[in-house]
Wavefront OBJ file of the C-alpha trace (Angstrom):
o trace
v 95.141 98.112 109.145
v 93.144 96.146 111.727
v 94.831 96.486 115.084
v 93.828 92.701 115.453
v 96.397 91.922 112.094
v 98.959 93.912 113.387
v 98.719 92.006 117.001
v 99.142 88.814 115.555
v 101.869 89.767 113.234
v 104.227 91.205 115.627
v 103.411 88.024 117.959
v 104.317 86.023 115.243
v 107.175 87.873 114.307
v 108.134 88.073 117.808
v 108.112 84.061 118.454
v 109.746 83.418 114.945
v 112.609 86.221 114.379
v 113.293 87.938 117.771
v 114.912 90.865 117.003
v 113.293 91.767 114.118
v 114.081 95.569 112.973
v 111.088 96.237 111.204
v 107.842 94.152 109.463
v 105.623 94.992 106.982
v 102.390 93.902 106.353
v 101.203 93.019 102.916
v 97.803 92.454 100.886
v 94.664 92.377 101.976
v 95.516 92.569 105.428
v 96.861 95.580 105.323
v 94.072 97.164 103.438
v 91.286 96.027 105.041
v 89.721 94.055 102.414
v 90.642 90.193 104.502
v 87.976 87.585 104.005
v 87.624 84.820 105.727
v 90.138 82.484 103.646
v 92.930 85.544 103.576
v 96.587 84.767 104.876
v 98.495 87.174 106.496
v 101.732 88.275 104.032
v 104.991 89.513 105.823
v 107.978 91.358 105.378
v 110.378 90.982 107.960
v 113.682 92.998 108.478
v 115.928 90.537 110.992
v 119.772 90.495 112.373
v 121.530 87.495 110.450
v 121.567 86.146 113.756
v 117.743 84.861 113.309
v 118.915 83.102 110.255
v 120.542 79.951 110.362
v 123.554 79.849 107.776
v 121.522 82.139 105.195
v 120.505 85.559 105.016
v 116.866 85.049 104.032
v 113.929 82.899 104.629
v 110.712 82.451 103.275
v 107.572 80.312 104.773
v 104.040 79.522 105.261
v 103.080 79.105 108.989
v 99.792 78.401 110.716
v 99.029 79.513 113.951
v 96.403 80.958 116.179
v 93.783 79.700 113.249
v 95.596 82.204 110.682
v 97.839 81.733 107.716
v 101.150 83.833 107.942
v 103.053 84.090 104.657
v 106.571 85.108 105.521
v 109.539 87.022 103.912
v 112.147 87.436 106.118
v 115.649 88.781 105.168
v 118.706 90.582 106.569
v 119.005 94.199 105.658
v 121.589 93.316 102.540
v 119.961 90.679 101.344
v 116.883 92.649 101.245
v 118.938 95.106 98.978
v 120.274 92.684 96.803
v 116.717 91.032 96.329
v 115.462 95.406 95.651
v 118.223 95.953 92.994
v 117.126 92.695 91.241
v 113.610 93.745 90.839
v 114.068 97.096 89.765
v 116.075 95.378 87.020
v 112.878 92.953 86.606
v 110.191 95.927 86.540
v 112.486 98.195 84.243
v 113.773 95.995 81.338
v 112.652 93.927 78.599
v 110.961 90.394 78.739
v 112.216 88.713 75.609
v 109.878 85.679 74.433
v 110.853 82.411 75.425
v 112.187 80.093 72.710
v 109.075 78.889 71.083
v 108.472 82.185 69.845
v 105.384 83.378 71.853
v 105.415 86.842 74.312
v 104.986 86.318 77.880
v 102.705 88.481 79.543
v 104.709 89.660 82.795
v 102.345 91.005 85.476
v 99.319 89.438 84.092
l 1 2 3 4 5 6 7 8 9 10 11 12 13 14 15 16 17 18 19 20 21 22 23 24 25 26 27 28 29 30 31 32 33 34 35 36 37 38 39 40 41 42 43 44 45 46 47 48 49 50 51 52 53 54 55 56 57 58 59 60 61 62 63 64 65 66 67 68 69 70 71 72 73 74 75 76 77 78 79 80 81 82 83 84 85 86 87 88 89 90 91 92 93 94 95 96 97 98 99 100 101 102 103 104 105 106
């Protein structure tokens, strides 16, 4: 990952949810492929403390001439949100009710 990415996430992090036990960064800024019109996508660990009344939040920001795309939960909503998509990527998608397949993923 560019070291200039990682700067300006864990300023942005650092302004937004102090505390913050861990961020990750997602997409093509952490793989080196950004273009010019690429956002910055976050995962953020935080203390409930940086949330108020809820135990996640999600949000675009704009700053310092970049687009932040933000994630941010508490450690057990984070599991709650992990057990839901494992249930998502291992089971069945039924077709809706007209009758035609949905292509998940796609």
């Amino acid at each position: 990952m560019d070291t200039a990415v990682a700067n300006l996430s864990t300023a942005f992090v650092d302004r937004h949810l102090p505390g913050a036990s861990a961020i990750f960064v997602g997409g093509s800024a952490s793989t080196g492929r950004r273009t010019a019109t690429s956002d910055i996508d976050l995962l953020v660990f935080a203390p409930a403390e940086a949330f108020a009344n809820a135990s996640s939040r999600a949000w675009i920001a704009r700053e310092q001439g970049e687009r932040f795309e933000v994630f941010a939960y508490t450690a057990e909503a984070f599991r709650v949100v992990r057990a839901r998509l494992r249930l998502a990527a291992s089971g069945a998608a039924l077709p809706p009710r007209g009758g035609h397949p949905t292509a998940l993923g796609s």
